[in-house]
Each structure stands twice: as structure tokens, then as C-alpha cells.
N, C-alpha and C positions, 0 to 999 in steps of 0.2 A: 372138795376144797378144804374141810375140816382137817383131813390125811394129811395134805400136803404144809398145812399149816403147821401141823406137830412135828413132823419129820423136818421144817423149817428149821424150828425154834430148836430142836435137837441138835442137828447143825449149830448152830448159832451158842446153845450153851456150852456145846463144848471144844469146838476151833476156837474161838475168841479166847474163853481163859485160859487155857492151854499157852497161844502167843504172847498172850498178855502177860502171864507168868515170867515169860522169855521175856521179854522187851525189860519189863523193869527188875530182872538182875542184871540184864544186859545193862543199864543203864545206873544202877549199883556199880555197876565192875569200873564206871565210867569214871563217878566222881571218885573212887579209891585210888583209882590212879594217879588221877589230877592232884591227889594228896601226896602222891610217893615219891618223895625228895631224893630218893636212892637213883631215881633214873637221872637225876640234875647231871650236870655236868660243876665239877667244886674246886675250887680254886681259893688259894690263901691269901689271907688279904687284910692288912694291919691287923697281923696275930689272930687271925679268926677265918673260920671255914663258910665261906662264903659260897652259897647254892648258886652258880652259875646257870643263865639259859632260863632255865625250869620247864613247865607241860605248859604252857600256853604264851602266846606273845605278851599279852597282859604280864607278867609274870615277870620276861626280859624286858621288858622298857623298867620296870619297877626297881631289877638289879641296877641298872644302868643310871638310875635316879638317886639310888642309896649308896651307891659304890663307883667311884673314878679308876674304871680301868686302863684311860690312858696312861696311868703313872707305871703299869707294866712294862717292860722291854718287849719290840715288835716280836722277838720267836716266838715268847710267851703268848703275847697274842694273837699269832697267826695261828696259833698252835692250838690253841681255844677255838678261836672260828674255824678250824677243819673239823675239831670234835663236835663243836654246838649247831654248826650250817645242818640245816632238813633237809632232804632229797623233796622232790618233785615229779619227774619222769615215773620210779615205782609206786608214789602213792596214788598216781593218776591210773595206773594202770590197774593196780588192786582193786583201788573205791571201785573202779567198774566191771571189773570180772568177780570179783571176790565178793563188793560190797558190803554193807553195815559197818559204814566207817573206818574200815580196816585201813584202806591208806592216811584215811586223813589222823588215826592214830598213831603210825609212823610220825606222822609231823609234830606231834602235843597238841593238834587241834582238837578242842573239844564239842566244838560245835561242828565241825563238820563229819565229829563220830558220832556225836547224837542224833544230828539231820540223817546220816546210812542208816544207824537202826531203825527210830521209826520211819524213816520211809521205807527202806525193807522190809519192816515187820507190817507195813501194811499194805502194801503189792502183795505180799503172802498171804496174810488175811482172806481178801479179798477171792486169791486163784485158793485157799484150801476149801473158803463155802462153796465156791462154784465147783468145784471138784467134788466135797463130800454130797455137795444137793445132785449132782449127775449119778453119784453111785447110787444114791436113795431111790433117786429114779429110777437108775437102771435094773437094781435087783430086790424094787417092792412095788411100785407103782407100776412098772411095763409089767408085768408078773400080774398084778391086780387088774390089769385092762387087758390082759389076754394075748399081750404082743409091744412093739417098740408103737411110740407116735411121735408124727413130728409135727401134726401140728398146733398151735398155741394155743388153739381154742380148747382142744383136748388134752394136752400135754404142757401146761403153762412152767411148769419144773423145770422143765427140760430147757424151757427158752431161759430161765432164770439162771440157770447154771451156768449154761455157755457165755449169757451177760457178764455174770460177774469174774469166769475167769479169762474175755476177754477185756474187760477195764483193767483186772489186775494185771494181765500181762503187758496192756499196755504203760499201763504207769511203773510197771518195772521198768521198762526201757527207759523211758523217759527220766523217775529219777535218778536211773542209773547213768545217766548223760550228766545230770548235774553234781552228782558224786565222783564225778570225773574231771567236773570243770573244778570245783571248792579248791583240790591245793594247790592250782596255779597260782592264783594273788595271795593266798596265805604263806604261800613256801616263799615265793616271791617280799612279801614286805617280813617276812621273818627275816630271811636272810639281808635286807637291806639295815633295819633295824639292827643286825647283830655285826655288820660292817661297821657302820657311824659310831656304833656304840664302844668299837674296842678300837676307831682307828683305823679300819683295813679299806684300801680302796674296791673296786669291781674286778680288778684283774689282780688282786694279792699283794700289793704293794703298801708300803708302809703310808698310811696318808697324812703323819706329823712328818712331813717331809720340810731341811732346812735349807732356808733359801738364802744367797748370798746375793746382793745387787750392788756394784759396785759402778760408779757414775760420774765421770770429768767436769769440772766445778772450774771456769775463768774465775780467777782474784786478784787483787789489786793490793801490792804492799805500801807498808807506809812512803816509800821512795816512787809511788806512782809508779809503779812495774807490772806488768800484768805476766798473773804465773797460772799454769795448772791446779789444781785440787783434785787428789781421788774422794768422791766419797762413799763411804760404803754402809748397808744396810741389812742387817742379819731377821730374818723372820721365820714363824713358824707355820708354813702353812696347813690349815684344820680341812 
């Protein structure tokens, strides 16, 4: 039991910091990004260069708050929302084949790139101990008992290995299900929010559309006459 305890904790000191390392440059790399104004989309706007979009939704509501980009002409602005709209279909498909956020950093999500990392980094975690404690087993403790064992009572490693690289494999799948579901309603209220905000309807159309209402009015002149009236009524609908 002593043996197995060391060759444990070996395991253990050196898979952990190893990922660990990984996860928090990984997550270094995250917030630099979320800093880099270069990936904005930028647009001129009363004499001044105005970061369009930016890395997170928080980020467009705030433009949209500081700056009236209805005062733009619709090209302008359709021309903005084909550049600034997020895809969906490829980020979903990434986060789960690819994972560690990768699709959901296609979109400026950053919570749904930080959820891929660490939950990838610890579904790996997880299957590297169960992996490195089967090799320990396999080529120091079956070596020290004279042969392979399978069972617990004798070979308790062995049951611990396969434990823990079947939890991690499972909770790979699993949170790789949910890194798949994240840029549906992100990409989804991104791209709503970046409609409303410049003016664009769901199918591309300009949504400061003018309306013209024009409506026949009986009147009555000073002579007791009863005549027509057009009346008409100009609006803008938002």
C-alpha cells in the first residue's frame, strides 16, 4: 500500500502542474485578447474612430449606448452588420470536435472560451492520472507481484486508473455537449442586439422604414357643404 501511495502522489505532482501551467496561459491568452481592439470592427463617427462590435456582447450594447448609429446611411449599415454578425453553425461545431473554446472564440465569447478550457483541461486531468497510474501499474507493481491482477483486493491501482479514466472520458463528452450548445443563444442575442442597434431588420432590410398614411376626412364648409379631405400622415417606423 505504501508503493502504491508514492507512485500515486508522483502521478499527481507531476500531471496536475504540468496542465495547470497550460490552463493558466491558456487563460492569459484569453484576457489579451479581450483587450485587442485591432480585432474591433471601426467605423468613423463625429470625427473620431469609433471601435465597433468589439470581443464580447457587453462591449456592443456599450457602443450602441455611447454612439447613435442610426444617423448612418442603411449601406453603411448593413455593411457593418455583415462584417460584425458572428457565425454559429462553425462555432458549434468546433467547441465540440476541436474544443477549449475555440468556437466560442470565433464569436468574442469569453465565457464560453474560458468554460472549454477548464472543462477540457480537466476531462484531461482526470484521463492523464488514470492513464499515468495504469502505466505505473503496469510496468512496476505487475512486475513486483510477479504477473498482471485484476483483482481489487490485490491490485487496488489498477481499479483506480480505469476509475478515473473512465469519469474523465465521460465528462469529456458531456462537457463537450455543452460547449456545443453555449454559441446558439450567444451568437443568437449577439446578432439580435447588433440588428436593433444599427437599424437592420431579421431579413436585411432597412428597419427606419417611411411610412406614408393617407385618409379621406368628410368636412363641412362655411356654406353647409359637405366636401372630401385627404389627410395624410408621414412616420418613421423604429
Amino acid at each position: 500500500m505504501k508503493r502504491i501511495l508514492v507512485f500515486l502522489l508522483l502521478v499527481l505532482f507531476i500531471v496536475i502542474p504540468l496542465s495547470a501551467e497550460s490552463l493558466l496561459i491558456s487563460l492569459l491568452g484569453v484576457g489579451l485578447d479581450a483587450m485587442d481592439k485591432h480585432k474591433s470592427v471601426t467605423v468613423e463617427m463625429d470625427e473620431e474612430q469609433v471601435y465597433f462590435a468589439g470581443s464580447t456582447l457587453k462591449s456592443l450594447k456599450r457602443s450602441f449606448d455611447d454612439h447613435d448609429f442610426l444617423q448612418l446611411p442603411f449601406d453603411e449599415r448593413s455593411q457593418l452588420y455583415e462584417e460584425a454578425k458572428v457565425p454559429i453553425a462553425w462555432p458549434v461545431l468546433k467547441n465540440f470536435l476541436v474544443g477549449g473554446g475555440t468556437g466560442s472564440k470565433l464569436q468574442g465569447s469569453i465565457g464560453g472560451e474560458v468554460f472549454g478550457q477548464i472543462a477540457d483541461w480537466t476531462a484531461a486531468t482526470a484521463i492523464g492520472i488514470g492513464l499515468g497510474t495504469y502505466l505505473i501499474d503496469l510496468f512496476f507493481i505487475q512486475i513486483f507481484t510477479g504477473g498482471p491482477s485484476r483483482s481489487s483486493y490485490e491490485d487496488p491501482l489498477y481499479d483506480l486508473a480505469i476509475g478515473c479514466m473512465k469519469v474523465g472520458a465521460v465528462f469529456l463528452v458531456a462537457e463537450r455537449a455543452i460547449q456545443a450548445i453555449l454559441p446558439i443563444p450567444y451568437g443568437l442575442r449577439y446578432n439580435k442586439t447588433l440588428r436593433k442597434g444599427l437599424g437592420i431588420n431579421k431579413d436585411g432590410s432597412d428597419m427606419l422604414t417611411l411610412g406614408v398614411d393617407v385618409s379621406p376626412a368628410l368636412v363641412m364648409n362655411e356654406d353647409q357643404e359637405l366636401g372630401i379631405q385627404v389627410v395624410g400622415r408621414v412616420s418613421i417606423a423604429l
